[in-house]
Residue frames relative to the residue before (quaternion, step in Angstrom):
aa qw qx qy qz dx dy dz
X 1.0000 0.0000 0.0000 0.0000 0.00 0.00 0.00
X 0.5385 0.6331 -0.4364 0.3446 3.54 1.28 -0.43
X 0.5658 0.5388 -0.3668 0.5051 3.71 1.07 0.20
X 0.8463 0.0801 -0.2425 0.4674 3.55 0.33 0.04
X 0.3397 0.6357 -0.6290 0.2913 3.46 0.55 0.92
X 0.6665 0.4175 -0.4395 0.4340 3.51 0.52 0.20
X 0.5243 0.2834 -0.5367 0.5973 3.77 1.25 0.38
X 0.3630 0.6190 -0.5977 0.3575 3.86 -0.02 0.29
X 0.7770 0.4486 -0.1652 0.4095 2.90 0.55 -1.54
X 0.6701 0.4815 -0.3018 0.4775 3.49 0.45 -1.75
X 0.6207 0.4387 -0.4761 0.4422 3.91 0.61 -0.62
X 0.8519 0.2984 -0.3296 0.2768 3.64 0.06 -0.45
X 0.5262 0.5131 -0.4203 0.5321 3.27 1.51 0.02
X 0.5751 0.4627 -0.3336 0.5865 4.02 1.17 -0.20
X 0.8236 0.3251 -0.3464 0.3100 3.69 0.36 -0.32
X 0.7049 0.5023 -0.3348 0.3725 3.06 1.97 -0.27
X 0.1826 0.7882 -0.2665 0.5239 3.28 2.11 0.76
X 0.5893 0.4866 -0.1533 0.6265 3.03 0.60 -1.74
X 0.8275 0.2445 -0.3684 0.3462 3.69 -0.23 -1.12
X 0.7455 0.5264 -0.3327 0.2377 3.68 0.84 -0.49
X 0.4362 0.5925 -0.3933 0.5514 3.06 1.96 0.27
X 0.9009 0.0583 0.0017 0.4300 3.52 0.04 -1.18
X 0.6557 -0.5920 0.3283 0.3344 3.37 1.27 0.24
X 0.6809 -0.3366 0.2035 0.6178 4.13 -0.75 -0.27
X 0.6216 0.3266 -0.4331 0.5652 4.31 0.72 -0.26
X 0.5723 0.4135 -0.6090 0.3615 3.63 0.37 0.13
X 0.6579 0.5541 -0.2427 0.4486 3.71 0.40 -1.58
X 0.7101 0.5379 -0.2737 0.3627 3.49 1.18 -0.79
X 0.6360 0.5693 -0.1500 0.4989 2.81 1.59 -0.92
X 0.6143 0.4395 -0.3142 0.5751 3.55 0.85 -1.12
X 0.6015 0.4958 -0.4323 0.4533 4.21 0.03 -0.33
X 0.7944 0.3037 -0.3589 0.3844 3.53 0.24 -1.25
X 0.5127 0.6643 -0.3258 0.4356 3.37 1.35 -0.91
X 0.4265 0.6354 -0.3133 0.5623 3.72 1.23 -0.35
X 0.8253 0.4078 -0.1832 0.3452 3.03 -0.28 -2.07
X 0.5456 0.6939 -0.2604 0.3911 3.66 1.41 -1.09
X 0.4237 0.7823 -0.2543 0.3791 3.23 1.29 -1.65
X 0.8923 0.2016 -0.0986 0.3917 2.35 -0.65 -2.26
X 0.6061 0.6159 -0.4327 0.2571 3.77 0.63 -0.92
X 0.3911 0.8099 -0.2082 0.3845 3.32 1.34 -1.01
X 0.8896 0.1240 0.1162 0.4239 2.60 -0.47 -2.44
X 0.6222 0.5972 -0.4963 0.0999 3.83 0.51 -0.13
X 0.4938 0.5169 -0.5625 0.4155 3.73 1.18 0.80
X 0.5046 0.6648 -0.2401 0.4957 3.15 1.24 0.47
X 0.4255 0.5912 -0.2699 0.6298 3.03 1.97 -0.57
X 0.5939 0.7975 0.0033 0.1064 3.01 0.67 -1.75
X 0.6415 0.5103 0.1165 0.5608 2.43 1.25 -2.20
X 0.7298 0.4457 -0.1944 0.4806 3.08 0.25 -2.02
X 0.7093 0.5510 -0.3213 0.3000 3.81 0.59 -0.71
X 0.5336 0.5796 -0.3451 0.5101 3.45 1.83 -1.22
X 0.7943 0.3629 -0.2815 0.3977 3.86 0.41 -0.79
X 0.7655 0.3755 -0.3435 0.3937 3.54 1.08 -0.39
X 0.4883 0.6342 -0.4677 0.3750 3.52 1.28 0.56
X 0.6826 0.3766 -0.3092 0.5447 3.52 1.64 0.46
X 0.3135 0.6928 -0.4166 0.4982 3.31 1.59 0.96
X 0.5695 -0.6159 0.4811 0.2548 3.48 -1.28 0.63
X 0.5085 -0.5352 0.5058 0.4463 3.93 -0.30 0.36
X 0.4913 0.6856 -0.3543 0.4038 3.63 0.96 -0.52
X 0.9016 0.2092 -0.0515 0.3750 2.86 0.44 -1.80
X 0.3814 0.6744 -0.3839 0.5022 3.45 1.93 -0.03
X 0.6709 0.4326 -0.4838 0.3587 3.70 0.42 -1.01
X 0.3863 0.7328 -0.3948 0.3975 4.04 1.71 -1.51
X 0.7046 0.4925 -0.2748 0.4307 3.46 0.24 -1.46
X 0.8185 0.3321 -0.2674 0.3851 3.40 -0.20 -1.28
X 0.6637 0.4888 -0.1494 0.5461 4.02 1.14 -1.20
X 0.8217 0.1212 -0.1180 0.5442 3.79 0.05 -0.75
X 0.3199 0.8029 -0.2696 0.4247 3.32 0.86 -0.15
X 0.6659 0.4829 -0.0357 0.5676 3.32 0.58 -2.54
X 0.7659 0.2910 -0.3247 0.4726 3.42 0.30 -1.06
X 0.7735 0.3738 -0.3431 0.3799 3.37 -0.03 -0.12
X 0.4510 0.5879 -0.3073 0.5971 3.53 1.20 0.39
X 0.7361 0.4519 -0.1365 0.4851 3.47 0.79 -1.05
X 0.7989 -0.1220 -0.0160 0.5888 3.30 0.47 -1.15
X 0.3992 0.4604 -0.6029 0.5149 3.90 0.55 1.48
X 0.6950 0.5765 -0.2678 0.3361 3.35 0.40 -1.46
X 0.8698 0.1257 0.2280 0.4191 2.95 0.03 -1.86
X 0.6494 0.1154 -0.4168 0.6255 3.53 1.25 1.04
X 0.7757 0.3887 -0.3686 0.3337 3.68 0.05 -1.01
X 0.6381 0.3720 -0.3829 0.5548 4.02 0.69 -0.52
X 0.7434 0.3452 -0.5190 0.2424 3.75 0.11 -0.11
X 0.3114 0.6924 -0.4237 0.4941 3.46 2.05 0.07
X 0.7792 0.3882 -0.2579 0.4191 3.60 0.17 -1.28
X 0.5680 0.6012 -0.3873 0.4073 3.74 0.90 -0.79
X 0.6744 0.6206 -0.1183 0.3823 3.10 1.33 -1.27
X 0.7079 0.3467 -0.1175 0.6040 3.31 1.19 -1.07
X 0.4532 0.4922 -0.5020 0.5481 3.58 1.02 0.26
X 0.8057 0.3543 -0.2296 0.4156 3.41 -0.45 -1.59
X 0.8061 0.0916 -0.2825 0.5118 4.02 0.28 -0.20
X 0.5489 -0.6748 0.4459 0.2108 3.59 0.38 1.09
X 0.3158 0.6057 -0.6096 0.4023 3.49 0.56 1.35
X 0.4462 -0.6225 0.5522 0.3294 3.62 -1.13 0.70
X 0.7796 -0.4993 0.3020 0.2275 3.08 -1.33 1.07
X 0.6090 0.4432 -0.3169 0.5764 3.99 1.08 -1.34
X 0.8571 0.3845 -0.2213 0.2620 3.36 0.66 -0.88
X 0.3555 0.5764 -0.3936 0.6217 3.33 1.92 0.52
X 0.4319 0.5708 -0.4078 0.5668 4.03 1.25 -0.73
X 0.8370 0.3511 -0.1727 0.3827 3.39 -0.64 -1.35
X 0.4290 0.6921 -0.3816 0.4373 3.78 1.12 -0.27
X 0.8654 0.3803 -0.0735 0.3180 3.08 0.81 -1.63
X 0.3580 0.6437 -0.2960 0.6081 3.30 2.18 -0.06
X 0.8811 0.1477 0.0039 0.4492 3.38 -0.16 -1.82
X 0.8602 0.0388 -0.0927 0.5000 4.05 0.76 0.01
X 0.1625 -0.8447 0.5020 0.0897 2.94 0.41 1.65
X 0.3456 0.6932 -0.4092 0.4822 3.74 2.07 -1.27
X 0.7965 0.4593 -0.2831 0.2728 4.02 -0.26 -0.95
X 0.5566 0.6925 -0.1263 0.4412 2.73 1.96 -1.74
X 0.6377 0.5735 -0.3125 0.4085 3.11 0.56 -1.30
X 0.6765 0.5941 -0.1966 0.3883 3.20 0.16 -2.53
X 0.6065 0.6244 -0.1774 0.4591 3.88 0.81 -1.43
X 0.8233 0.3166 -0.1640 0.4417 3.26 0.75 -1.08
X 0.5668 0.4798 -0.3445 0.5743 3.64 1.24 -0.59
X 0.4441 0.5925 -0.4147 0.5289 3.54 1.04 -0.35
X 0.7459 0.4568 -0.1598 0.4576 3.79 0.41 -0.97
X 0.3709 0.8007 -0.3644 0.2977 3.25 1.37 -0.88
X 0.8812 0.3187 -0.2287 0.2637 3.43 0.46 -0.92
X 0.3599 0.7993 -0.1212 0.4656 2.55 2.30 -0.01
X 0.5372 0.7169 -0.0421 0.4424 3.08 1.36 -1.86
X 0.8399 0.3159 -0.0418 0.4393 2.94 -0.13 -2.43
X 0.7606 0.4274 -0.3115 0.3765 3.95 0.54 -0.64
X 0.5683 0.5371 -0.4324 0.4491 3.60 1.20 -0.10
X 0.6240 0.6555 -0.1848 0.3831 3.14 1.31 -1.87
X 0.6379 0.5159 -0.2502 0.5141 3.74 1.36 -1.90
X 0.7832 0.4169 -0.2293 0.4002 3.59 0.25 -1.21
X 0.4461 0.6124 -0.3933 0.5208 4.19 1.43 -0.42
X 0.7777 0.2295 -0.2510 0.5287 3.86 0.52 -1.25
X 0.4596 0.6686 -0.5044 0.2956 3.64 0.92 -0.76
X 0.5681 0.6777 -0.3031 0.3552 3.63 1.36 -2.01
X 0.7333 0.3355 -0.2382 0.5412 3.26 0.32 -1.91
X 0.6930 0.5720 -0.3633 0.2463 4.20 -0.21 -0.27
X 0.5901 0.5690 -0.1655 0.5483 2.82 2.16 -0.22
X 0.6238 0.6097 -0.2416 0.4253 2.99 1.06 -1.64
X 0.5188 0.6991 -0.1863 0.4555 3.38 1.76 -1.79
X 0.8727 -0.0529 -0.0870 0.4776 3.66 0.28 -1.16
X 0.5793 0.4809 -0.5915 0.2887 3.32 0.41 1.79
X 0.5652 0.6764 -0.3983 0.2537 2.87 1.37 0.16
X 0.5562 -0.6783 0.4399 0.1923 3.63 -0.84 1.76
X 0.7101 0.3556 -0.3177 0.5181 4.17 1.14 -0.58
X 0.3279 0.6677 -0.6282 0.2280 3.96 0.63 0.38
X 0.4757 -0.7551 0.4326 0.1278 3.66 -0.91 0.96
X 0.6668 0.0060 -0.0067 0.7452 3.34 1.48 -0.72
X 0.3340 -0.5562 0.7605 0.0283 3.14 -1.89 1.53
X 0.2927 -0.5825 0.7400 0.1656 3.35 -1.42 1.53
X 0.8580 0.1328 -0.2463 0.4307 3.84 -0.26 -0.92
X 0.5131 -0.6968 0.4306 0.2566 3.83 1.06 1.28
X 0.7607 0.0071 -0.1849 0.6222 4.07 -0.89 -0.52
X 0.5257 0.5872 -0.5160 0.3355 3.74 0.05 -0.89
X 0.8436 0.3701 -0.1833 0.3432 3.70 0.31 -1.42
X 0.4996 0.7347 -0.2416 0.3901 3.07 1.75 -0.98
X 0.7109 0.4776 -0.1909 0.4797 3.55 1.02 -1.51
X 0.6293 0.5314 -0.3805 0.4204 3.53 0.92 -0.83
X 0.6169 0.6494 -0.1801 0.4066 3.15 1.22 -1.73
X 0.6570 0.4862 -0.3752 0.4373 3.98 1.42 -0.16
X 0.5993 0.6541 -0.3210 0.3317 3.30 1.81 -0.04
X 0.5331 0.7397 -0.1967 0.3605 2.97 1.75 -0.76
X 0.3126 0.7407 -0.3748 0.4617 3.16 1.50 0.00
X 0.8252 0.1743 -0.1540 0.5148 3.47 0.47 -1.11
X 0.2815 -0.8547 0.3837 0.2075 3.91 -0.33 1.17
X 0.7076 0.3028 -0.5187 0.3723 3.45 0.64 1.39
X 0.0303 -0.7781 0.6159 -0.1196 3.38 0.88 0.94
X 0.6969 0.6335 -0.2607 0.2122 2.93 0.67 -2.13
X 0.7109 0.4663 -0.0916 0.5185 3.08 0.96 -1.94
X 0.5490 0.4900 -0.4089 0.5397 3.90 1.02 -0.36
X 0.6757 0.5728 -0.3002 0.3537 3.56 0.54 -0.63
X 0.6919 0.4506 -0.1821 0.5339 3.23 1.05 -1.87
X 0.7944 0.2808 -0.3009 0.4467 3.73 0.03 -0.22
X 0.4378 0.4546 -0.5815 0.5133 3.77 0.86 0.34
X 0.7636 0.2470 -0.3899 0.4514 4.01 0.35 -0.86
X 0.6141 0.5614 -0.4294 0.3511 3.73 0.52 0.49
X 0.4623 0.4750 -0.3859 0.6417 3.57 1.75 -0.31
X 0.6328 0.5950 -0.3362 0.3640 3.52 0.51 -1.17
X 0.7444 0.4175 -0.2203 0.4722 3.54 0.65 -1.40
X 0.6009 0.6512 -0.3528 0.3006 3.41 1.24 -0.33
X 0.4583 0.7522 -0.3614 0.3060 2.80 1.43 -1.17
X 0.8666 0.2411 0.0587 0.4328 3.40 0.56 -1.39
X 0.3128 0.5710 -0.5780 0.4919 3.15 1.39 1.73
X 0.5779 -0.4248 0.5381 0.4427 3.74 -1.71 0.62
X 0.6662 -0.4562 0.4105 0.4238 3.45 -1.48 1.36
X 0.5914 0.6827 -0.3403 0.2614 3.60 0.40 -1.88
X 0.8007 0.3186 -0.0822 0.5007 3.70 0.35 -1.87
X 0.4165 0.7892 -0.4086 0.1916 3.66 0.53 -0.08
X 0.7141 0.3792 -0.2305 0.5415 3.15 1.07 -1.29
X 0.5691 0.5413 -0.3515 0.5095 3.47 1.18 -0.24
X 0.6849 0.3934 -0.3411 0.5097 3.69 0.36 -0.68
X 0.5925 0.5323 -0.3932 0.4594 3.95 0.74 -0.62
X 0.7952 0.3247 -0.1418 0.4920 3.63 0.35 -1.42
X 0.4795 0.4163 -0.4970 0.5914 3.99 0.86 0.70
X 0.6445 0.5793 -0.3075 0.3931 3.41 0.55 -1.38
X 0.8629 0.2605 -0.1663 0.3999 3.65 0.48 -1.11
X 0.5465 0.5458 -0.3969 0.4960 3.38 1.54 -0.17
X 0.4148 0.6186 -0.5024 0.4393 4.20 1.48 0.05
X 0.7539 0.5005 -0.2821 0.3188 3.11 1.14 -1.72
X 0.6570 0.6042 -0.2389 0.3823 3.54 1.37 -0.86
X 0.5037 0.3478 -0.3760 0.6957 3.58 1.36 -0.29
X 0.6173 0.3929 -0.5990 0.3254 3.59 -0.57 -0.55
X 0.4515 0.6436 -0.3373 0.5179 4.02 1.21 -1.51
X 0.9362 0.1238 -0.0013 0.3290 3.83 -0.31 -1.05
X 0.4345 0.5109 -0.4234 0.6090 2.84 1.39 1.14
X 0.6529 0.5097 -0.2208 0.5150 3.41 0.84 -1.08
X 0.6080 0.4581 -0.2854 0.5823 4.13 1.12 -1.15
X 0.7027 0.2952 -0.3937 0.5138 3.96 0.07 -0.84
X 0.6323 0.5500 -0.4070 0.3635 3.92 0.32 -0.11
X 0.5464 0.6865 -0.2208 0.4258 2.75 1.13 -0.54
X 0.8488 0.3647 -0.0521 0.3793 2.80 0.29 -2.18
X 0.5261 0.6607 -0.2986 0.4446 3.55 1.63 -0.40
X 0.7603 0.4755 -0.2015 0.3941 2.90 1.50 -1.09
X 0.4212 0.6895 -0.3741 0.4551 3.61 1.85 -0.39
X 0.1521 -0.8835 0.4401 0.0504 3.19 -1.08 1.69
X 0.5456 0.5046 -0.3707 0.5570 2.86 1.83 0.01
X 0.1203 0.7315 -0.5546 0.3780 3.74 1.09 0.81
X 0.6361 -0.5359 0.4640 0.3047 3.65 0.08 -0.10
X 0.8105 0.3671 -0.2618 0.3739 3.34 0.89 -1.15
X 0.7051 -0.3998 0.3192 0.4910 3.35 -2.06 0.68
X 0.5569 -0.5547 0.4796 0.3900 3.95 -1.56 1.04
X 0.7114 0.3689 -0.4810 0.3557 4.15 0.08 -0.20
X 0.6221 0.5644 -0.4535 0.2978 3.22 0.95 -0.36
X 0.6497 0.4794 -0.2579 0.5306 3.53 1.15 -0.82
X 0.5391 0.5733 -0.4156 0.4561 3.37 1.04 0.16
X 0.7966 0.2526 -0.1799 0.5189 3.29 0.64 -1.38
X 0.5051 0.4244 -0.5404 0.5222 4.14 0.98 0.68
X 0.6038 0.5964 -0.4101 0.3341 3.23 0.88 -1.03
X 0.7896 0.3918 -0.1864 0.4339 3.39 1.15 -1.01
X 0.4036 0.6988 -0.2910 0.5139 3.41 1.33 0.26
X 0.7808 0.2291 -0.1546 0.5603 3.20 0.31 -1.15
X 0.6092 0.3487 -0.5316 0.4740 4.00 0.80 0.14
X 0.4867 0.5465 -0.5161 0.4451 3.99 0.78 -0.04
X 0.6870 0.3383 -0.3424 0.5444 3.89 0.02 -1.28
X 0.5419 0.5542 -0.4848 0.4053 4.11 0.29 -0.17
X 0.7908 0.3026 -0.3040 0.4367 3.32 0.64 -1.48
X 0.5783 0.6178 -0.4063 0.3445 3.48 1.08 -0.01
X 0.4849 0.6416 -0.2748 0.5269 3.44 1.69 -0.83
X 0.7341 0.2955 -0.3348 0.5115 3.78 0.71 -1.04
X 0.3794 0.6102 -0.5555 0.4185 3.90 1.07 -0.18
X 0.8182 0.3158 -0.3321 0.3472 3.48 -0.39 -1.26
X 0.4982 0.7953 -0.2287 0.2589 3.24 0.95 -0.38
X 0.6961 0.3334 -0.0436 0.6343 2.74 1.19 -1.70
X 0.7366 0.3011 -0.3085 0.5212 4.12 1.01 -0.41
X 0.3888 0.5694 -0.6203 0.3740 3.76 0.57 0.90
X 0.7917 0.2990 -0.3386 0.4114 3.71 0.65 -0.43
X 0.6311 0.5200 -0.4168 0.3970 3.12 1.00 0.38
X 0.5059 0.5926 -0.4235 0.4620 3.02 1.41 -0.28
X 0.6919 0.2687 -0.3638 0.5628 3.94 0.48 -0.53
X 0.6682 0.4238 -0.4860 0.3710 3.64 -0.05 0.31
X 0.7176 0.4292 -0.3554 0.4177 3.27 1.12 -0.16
X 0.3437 0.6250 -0.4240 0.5581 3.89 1.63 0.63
X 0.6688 0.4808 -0.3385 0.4549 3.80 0.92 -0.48
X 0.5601 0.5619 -0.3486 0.4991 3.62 1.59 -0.48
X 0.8898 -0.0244 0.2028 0.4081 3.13 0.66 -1.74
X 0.4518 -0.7680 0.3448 0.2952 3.99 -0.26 0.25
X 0.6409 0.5746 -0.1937 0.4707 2.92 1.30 -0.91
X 0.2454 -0.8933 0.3242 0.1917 3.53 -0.33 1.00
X 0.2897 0.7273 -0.3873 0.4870 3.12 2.29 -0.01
X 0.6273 0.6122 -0.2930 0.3819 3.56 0.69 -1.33
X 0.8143 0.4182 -0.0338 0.4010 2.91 0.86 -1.67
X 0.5203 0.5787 -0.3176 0.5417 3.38 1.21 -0.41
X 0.7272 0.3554 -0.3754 0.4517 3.82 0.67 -1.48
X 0.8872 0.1634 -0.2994 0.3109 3.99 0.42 -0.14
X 0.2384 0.4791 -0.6999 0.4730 3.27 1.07 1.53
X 0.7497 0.3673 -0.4152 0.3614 3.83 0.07 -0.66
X 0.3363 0.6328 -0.4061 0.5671 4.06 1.41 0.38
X 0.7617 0.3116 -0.2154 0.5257 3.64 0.71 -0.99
X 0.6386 0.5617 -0.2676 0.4528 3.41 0.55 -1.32
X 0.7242 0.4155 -0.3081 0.4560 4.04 0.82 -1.01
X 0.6730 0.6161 -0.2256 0.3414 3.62 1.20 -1.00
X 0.5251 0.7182 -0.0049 0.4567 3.09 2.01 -0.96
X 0.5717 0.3540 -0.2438 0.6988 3.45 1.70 -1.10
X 0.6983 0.5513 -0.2921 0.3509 3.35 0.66 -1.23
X 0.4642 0.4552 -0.3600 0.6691 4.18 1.39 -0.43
X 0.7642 0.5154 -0.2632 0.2847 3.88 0.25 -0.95
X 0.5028 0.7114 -0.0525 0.4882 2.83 1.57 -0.45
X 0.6874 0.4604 -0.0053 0.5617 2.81 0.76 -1.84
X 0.5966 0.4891 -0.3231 0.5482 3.75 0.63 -1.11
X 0.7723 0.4071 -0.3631 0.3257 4.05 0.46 -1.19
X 0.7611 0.5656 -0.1731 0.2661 3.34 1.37 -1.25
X 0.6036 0.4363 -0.2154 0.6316 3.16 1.92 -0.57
X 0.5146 -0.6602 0.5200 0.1700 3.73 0.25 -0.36
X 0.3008 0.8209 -0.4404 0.2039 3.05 1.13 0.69
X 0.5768 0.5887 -0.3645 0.4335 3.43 1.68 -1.17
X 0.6128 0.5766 -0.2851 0.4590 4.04 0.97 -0.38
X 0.6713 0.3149 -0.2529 0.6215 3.49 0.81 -1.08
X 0.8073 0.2395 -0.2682 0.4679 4.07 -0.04 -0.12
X 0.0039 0.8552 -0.5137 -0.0696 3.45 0.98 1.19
X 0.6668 0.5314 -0.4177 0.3138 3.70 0.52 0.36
X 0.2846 0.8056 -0.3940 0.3389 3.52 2.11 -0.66
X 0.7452 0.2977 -0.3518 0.4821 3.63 0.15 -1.27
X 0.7316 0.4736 -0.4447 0.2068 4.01 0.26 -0.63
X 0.5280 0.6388 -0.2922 0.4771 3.28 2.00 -0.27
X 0.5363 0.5028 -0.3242 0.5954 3.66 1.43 -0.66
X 0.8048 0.3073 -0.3738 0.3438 3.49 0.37 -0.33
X 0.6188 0.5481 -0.3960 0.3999 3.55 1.51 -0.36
X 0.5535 0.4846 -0.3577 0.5751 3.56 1.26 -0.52
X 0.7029 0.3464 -0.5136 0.3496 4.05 0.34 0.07
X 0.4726 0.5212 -0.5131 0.4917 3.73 1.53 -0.03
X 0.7212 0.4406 -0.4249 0.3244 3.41 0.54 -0.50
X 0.4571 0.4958 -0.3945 0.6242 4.16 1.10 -0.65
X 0.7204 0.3240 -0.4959 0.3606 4.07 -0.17 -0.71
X 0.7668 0.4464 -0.2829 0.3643 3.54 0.46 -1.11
X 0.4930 0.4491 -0.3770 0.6428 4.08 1.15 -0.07
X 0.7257 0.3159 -0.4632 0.3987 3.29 0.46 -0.28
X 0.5080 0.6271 -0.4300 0.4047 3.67 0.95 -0.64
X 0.7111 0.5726 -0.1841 0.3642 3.23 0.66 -1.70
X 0.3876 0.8493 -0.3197 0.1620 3.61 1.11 -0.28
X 0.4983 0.4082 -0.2830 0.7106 3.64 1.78 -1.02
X 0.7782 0.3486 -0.4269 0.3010 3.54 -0.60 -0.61
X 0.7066 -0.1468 0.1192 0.6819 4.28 0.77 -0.70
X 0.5818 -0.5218 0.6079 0.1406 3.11 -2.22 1.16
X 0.0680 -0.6778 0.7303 0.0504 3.78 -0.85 1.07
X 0.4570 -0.6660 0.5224 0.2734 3.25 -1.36 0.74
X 0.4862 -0.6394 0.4795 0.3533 3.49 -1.09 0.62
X 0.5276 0.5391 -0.4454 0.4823 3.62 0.72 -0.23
X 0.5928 0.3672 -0.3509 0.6250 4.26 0.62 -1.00
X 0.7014 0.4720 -0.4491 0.2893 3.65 0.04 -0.27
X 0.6038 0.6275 -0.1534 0.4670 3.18 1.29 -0.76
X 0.7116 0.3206 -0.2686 0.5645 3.60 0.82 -1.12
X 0.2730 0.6878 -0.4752 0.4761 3.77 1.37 -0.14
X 0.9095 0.2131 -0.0499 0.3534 3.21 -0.26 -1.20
X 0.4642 0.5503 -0.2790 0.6355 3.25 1.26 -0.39
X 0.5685 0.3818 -0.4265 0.5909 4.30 0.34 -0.25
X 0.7062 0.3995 -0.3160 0.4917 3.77 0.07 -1.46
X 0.5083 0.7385 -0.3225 0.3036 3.40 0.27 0.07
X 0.7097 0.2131 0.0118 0.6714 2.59 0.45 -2.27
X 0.5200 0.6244 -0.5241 0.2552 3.68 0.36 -0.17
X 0.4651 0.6886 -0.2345 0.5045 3.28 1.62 -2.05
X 0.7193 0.5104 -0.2687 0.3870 4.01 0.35 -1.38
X 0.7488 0.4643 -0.2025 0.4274 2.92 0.57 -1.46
X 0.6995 0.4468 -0.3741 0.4138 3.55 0.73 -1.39
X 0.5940 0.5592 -0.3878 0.4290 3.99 1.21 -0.89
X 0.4544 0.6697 -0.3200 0.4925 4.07 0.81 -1.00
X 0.7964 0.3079 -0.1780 0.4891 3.55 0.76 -1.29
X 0.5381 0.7033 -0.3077 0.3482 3.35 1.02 -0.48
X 0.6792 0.5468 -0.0647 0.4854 2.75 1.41 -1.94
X 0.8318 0.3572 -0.2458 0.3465 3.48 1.06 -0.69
X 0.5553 0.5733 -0.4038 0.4471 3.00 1.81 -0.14
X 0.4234 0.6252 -0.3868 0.5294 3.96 2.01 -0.61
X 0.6444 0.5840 -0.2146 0.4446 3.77 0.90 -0.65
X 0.7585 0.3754 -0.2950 0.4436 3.21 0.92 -0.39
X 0.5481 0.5390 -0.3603 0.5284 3.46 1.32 -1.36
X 0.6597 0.4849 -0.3892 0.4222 3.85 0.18 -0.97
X 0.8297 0.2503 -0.3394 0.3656 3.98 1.06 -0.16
X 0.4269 0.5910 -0.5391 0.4216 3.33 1.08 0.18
X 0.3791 -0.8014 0.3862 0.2549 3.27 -1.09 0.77
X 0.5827 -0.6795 0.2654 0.3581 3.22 -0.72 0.27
């Protein structure tokens, strides 16, 4: 428990916020908003945990401490400002001052953006959900032949990217004439960062680069921090607009994305410090089937409204499924290891 007494805390100093803005439906609001969060984001937990268990204690503490702040108020207030003030051509102070004096405008602005949002955001996890089940050197198959067969495609290294933009032309098909060129160009500029994130990680990480080994350690360990920060926004851009359907007020909405967003490092954490990602050797293939699911609901956004609450137990099933199906793994590895030989 010594890992999440500090969301213990942040929840009641956030919900009693919540209550002094809007009263018991504020406080009421900021909690479930929380609870949403975390349901959401904990293949996100997930994730973030497989790459920072080869991080430096250094750069793990970054994660959990600077990190937060940029998650909180980069993530999930200042870039959905800017998204905003990009897409309806309002200067930037004055997209600021929106959110003080007309949240009613704010909002409207941002679901405007929505389509914007959801196809960079869908096609960013879509990337990694692919990358996930072509790759030919995965060690353990949760759905066994199923993964195997994909996994012979992986051979060639743009399947991935052949894939993701056939279901982005596809998904276009069935956008309003109007949003198309918008949903295409968000849609393929996810794929290009995902592309140049994935190359500068890399290349930071190349020791026969030339450079001294700590330096490429501590870029090496940089550029997988700003990554996990890259899949952060990612994964809280649709929650940010789903959480405008709860409430207007983005104070509201900020104090219990940052409930979710703190609980999240704090599961991530946990997952690196105990070893859990080793002892539930399926956990990470469920985190990755439950981010194909968040990419494609997110894709799907112009065409029908999923509730954030079905999104959540979405992922939360793949989960525990991942748990359960590892549990068995482990006990059937448990038996062969006693039968003697």
């Amino acid at each position: 428990m010594r890992n999440y007494w500090s969301s213990v805390l942040l929840t009641i100093i956030c919900v009693f916020f919540g209550y002094q803005i809007g009263g018991i439906q504020g406080a009421f609001i900021v909690a479930i908003l929380g609870v949403l969060e975390i349901s959401v984001s904990f293949d996100n937990a997930v994730f973030n945990a497989k790459i920072l268990k080869d991080m430096t204690p250094f750069w793990q503490t970054m994660f959990l401490w600077v990190g937060i702040l940029i998650a909180v108020f980069g993530m999930r207030l200042f870039l959905p400002i800017l998204i905003v003030s990009v897409t309806s051509h309002l200067g930037l102070w004055e997209t600021a001052l929106l959110v003080v004096n007309d949240t009613a405008a704010y909002s409207t602005h941002l679901e405007a953006a929505s389509t914007s949002i959801t196809a960079f955001g869908g096609m960013f996890l879509l990337m990694i959900f692919l990358d996930f089940l072509f790759d030919p050197e995965k060690e353990h198959h949760w759905l066994g032949g199923v993964e195997r067969f994909f996994g012979r495609f992986g051979e060639h290294a743009t399947v991935s990217t052949i894939v993701a933009l056939c279901v982005l032309i596809g998904m276009s098909l069935s956008i309003e004439d109007g949003k198309v060129a918008t949903f295409l160009f968000s849609g393929v500029f996810g794929v290009a960062l995902y592309f140049v994130m994935g190359l500068l990680k890399n290349a930071f990480e190349d020791k026969d680069a030339g450079e001294a080994l700590t330096n490429t350690i501590k870029r090496g360990g940089f550029m997988s921090f700003m990554y996990l920060e890259v899949v952060d926004a990612s994964f809280s851009l649709d929650g940010v607009i789903g959480a405008f359907a709860m409430s207007s007020d983005p104070i509201i909405i900020v104090l219990g994305l940052t409930i979710g967003a703190w609980t999240v490092r704090a599961i991530t954490i946990h997952l690196v410090r105990t070893g859990l990602l080793n002892q539930y050797v399926y956990l990470e293939s469920g985190a990755h089937f439950a981010i194909g699911v968040l990419g494609v609901i997110m894709l799907t956004h112009n065409l029908l409204h999923v509730p954030e609450i079905f999104t959540g137990l979405a992922g939360a099933c793949l989960i525990s499924l991942a748990i359960y199906s590892s549990i068995r793994h482990k006990k059937a590895q448990d038996k062969v290891a006693a039968v003697p030989a």
